[in-house]
C-alpha positions in Angstrom: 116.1 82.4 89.6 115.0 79.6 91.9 112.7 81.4 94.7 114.6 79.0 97.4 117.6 79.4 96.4 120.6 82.2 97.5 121.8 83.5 94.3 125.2 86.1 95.0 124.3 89.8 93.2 126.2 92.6 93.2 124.9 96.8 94.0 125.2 98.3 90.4 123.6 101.9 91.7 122.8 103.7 94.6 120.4 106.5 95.4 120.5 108.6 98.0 116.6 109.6 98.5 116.5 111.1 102.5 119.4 111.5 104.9 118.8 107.6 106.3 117.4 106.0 103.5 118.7 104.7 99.9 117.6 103.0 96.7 120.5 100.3 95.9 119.9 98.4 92.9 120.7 94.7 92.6 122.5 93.4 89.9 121.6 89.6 88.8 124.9 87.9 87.6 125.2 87.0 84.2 122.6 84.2 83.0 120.2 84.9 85.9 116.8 86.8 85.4 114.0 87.3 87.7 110.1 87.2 87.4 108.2 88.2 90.5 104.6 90.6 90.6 104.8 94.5 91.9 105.1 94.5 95.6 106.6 91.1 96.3 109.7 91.5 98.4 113.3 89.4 98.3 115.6 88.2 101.3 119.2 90.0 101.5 122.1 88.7 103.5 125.6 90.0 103.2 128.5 87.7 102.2 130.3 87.8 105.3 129.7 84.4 107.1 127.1 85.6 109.0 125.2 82.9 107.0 122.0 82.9 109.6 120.5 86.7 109.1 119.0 88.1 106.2 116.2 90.7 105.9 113.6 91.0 104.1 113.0 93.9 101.7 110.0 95.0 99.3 111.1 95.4 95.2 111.0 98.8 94.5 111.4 98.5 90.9 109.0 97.0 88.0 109.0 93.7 87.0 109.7 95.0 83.6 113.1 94.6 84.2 114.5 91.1 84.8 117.9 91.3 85.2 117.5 93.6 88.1 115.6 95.0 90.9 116.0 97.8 93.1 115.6 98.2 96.8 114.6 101.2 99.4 116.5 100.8 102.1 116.4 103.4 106.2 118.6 103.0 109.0 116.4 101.4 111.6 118.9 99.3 113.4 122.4 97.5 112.6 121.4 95.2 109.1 119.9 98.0 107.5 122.4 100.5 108.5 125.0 98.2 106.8 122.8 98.3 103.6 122.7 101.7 103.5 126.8 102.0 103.1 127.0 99.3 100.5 128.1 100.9 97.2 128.8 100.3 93.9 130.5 96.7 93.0 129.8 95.5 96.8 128.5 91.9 96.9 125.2 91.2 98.5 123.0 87.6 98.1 119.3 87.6 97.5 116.7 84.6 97.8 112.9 85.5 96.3 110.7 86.7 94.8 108.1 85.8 98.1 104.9 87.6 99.5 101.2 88.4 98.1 101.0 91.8 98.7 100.9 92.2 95.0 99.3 94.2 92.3 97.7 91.8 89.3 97.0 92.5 85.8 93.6 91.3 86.4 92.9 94.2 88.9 90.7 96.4 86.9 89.7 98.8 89.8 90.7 101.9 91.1 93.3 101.7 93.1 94.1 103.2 97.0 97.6 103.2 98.1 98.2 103.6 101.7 101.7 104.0 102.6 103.4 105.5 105.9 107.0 106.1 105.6 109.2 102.8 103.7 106.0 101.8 103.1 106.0 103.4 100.0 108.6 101.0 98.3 106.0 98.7 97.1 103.8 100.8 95.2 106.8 102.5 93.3 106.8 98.9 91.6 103.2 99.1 91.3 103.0 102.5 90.0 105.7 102.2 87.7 104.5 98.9 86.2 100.9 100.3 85.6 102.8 103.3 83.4 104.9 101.1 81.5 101.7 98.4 81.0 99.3 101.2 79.6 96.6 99.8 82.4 93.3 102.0 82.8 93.4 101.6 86.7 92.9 105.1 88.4 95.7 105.0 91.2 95.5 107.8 94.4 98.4 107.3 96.5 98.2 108.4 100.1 101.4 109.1 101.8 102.2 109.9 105.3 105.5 110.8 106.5 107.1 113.3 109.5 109.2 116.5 107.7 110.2 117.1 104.4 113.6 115.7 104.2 111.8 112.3 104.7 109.5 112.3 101.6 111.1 109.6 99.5 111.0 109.6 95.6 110.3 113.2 95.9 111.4 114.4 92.3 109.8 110.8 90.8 106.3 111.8 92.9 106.1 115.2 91.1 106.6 113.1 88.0 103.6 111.3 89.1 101.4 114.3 89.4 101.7 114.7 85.3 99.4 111.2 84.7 96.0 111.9 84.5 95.0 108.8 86.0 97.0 109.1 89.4 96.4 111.5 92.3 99.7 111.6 94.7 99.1 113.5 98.3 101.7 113.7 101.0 100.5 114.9 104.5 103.1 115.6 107.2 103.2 114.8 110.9 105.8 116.8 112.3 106.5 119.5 110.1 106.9 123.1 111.2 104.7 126.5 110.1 107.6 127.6 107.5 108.4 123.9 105.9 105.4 122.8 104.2 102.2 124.4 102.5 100.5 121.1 102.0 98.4 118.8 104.0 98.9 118.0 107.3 98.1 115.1 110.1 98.2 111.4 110.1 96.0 109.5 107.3 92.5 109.0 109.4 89.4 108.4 108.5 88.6 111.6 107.7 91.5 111.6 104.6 90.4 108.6 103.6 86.6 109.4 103.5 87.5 112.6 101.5 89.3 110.9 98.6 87.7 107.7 98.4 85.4 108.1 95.1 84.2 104.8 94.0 84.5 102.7 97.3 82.8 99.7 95.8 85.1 99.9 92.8 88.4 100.4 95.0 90.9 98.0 96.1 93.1 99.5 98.8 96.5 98.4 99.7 98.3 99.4 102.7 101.9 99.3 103.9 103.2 100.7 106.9 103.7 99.8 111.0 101.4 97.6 112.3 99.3 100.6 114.5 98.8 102.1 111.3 97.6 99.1 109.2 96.0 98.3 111.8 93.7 101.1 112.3 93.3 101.9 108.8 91.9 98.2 108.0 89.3 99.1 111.0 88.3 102.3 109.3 87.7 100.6 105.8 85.7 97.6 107.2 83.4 100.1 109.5 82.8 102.0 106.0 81.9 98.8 104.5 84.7 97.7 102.5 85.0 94.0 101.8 87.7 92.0 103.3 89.0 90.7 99.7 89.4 94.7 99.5 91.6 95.5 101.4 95.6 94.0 101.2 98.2 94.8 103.7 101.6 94.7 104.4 103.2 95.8 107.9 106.3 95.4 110.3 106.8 96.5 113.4 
């Protein structure tokens, strides 16, 4: 698959993970394959002349599989809301694999993943490769959103919990007494601090809204953490 060039897929599966939000995944046509690295990301448009918009959305599937990729998709405004009705057999075209926001092979530290609501479709690629691959890397994952209902990949996460060598925690920003028995708050400096073991041996990746990535990239370089670090990815 030519990175430049639109190639016309079709939704094989659809996942509904929240309320507002879906995995779809993307069906190459026959012949076509696709290499990219976890947590590159892949322009959509739709096949309805409206030849000038496209969006761009992180793989959330490994590289493992070439033929092809999945998508996590939340109605935030009209382009997304139209992916998130697509079903089964619908026609979509994609043009990619782009970005560096990636996870490498030759990464042999611990890693931090920082995500804040869709910012956790990156790392399921990342996680999911680093399972299938056998790598030693120690992974925590971090992961901020408002109630319940909007954890995504909730039964996958609990799947998660059974590796040895990766730690998931959720902490909730709206949540109610009676909803949730777990942690709490934003991710701050304080959460970070606490499960940050090895800094010098820790490569931290954040995805997220800007204010978030933002901050969290001031924390980590007041701490000390080196600018080659610390990767980001943020909209908003």
């Amino acid at each position: 698959m030519n990175p430049k060039t639109w190639v016309e897929c079709s939704i094989s599966k659809v996942v509904q993970e929240t309320p507002d939000t879906v995995t779809l995944r993307v069906a190459l046509p026959e012949g076509e394959s696709i290499q990219f690295i976890p947590g590159q990301y892949v322009m959509f448009g739709f096949l309805d002349g409206e030849e000038t918009r496209s969006k761009a959305y992180s793989i959330s599937s490994s590289p493992s599989n070439t033929t092809w990729i999945e998508i996590t998709v939340k109605q935030e405004g009209p382009f997304s809301t139209k992916m998130t009705t697509l079903r089964i057999g619908d026609k979509v075209k994609i043009r990619g694999p782009i970005g560096h926001f990636v996870f490498k092979d030759e990464y042999k530290q611990d890693i931090m993943m920082i995500a804040g609501g869709t910012g956790i479709a990156p790392f399921r690629g990342m996680w999911q490769y680093i399972i299938e691959k056998k790598l030693p890397n120690r992974v925590k994952l971090l992961y901020s959103t408002k109630v319940p209902e909007d954890i995504i990949y909730k039964s996958e996460l609990k799947e998660l919990e059974k590796h040895e060598q990766i730690t998931v925690l959720a902490t909730l920003t709206r949540v109610k007494d009676e909803q949730w028995d777990g942690r709490r708050g934003r991710i701050d400096k304080t959460l970070l601090e606490e499960h940050i073991h090895d800094f010098k041996n820790t490569l931290f990746f954040i995805c997220g809204p800007d204010a978030m990535v933002n901050d969290l990239m001031k924390v980590l370089r007041e701490d000390g953490a080196g600018i080659g670090q610390i990767k980001v990815e943020k909209w908003g």
